[in-house]
Residue, then its C-alpha position, 0 to 999 in steps of 0.5 A: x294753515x293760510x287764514x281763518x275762514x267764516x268756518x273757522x271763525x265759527x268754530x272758534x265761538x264755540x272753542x271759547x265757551x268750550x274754553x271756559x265751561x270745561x265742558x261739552x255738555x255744559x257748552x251745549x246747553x249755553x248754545x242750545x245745541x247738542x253736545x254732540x254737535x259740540x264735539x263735532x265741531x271742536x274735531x273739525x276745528x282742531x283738524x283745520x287748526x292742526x293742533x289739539x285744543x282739549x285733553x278728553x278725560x272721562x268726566x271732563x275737559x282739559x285745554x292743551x298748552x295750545x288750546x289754553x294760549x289760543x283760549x286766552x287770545x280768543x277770550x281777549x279778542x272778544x273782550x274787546x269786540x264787546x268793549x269796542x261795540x259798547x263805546x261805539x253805541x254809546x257814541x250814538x247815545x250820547x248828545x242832548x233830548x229834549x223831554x216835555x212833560x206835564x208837571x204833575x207826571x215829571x214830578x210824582x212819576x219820572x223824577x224819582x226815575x231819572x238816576x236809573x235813566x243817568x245810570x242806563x245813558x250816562x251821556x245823554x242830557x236831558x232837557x226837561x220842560x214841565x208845561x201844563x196841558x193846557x199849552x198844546x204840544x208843537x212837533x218842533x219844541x220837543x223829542x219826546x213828550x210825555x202827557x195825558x193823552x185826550x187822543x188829539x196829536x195831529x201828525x204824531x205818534x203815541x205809545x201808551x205807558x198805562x191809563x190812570x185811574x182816580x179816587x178822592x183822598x184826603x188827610x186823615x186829620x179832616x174826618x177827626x169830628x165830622x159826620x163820617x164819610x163812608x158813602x159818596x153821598x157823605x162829601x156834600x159834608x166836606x170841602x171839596x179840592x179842585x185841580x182845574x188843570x186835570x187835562x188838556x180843556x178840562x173845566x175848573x170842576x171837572x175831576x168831581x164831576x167825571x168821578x160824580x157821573x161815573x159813580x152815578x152819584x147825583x144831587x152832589x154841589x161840586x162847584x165849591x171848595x178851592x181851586x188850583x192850577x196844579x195837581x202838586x198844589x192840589x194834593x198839598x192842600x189836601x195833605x194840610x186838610x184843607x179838604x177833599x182830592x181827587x187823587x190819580x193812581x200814578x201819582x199818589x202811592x207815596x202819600x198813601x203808604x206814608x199815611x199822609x194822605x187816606x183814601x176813605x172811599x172804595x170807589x176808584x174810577x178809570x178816566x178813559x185816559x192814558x199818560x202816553x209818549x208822543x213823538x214825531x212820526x220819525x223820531x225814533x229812528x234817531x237811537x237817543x230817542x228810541x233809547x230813551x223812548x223804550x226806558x220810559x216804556x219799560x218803566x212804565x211796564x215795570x210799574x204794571x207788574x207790581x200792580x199785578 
């Protein structure tokens, strides 16, 4: 035989699984194939190749001494196919990305995420940027941002990862000999904790008064208590039991299954507004980006199916 045709090539795919199921049953199976196209094939390439491969016994295969020297010639061809084809894409995946964020989401959300994206791009370096939602996001100053989305990114694209709902938590130190607090109408008897950056143009009060109107609730004064420039704050000082939070579902769950914070109510409100990915309309076709960008969405998934 003169060479190796596209034919042959084919042919010596299905020797090297073959190779290594001792087995023709098995090796259909991993190819989703019948085994009898199987054993058709490995004919035709022992007829091109002009040697046996296989020894057919009755309940299995057994490779020739010139089917096991080319199993081993073959099997090490792809082992290097693969590791060329790995260096060469993570030659693409390397190099610097820049990844904004509002504080509040890369510190409770991503933070605790990021040895899983070092693990998956160990050569791509992040430059992260914490900036509340009040600093409006310009197209030139990052790859990719992550934020809470209030639906006004002129000239980019989003993805959503999840929309966030919210709820009032508090420590469980404050309800200690207070009037109880078992209906919504019962927080006139306590302070109330305000993140007055909750998202971008949102008012100093306006996580209380979203949650107030969406419950129906009235009569409730919001405009009293402490005020903060940031959800860690916020939380912080509802942890100390310096009063009452409204907490986002995203960014509180290892407070709650520590016992440090309590949610006393039952009523948990969707905002109407989702923590997205924005990016520039051509972004993703740079592979750092799109890598990163589909991370962030599996992990956003990943948390999805636990709340299932």
């Amino acid at each position: 035989m003169s060479g190796l045709n596209t034919i042959t090539f084919a042919g010596l795919h299905v020797f090297e699984v073959a190779a290594e199921e001792l087995s023709f049953t098995k090796t259909a199976i991993r190819l989703n194939v019948t085994t009898g196209a199987i054993s058709q094939q490995i004919k035709q390439l022992e007829e091109r190749l002009g040697f046996k491969l296989f020894r057919r016994h009755t309940r299995r295969l057994e490779l020739t001494p010139e089917g096991a020297r080319l199993a081993a010639t073959v099997q090490s061809a792809y082992r290097d196919v693969s590791t060329e084809v790995q260096r060469l894409s993570q030659g693409l995946m390397s190099g610097e990305l820049r990844l904004r964020s509002v504080p509040s989401f890369l510190s409770k959300w991503l933070m605790p995420r990021l040895p899983r994206l070092k693990a998956r791009f160990p050569d791509i370096s992040l430059h992260l940027r914490a900036e509340d939602s009040d600093h409006p996001l310009k197209e030139h100053d990052f790859d990719l941002a992550l934020d809470l989305n209030d639906g006004n990114y002129p000239g980019m694209r989003t993805t959503e990862l999840f929309e966030e709902k919210i709820f009032p938590v508090c420590a469980p130190s404050l309800l200690k000999g207070r009037p109880s607090l078992h209906q919504i109408k019962h927080l006139n008897h306590y302070p109330l904790l305000h993140d007055v950056t909750a998202w971008r143009g949102s008012g100093e009060y306006a996580e209380w008064e979203f949650y107030l109107k969406a419950t129906g609730e009235t009569g409730l004064d919001v405009a009293r208590g402490y005020t903060f420039n940031r959800n860690s704050l916020t939380m912080a000082a509802a942890m100390a039991g310096m009063g009452i939070a409204i907490a986002r579902r995203t960014l509180i769950s290892d407070e709650l299954a520590s016992g440090q914070l309590i949610a006393p109510l039952r009523n948990t409100i969707s905002t109407g507004k989702r923590y997205v990915i924005v990016h520039s309309a051509g972004a993703l076709d740079d592979p750092r980006i799109r890598a990163v960008h589909d991370w962030l969405l599996e992990e956003a998934q990943r948390d999805s199916s636990l709340d299932d």
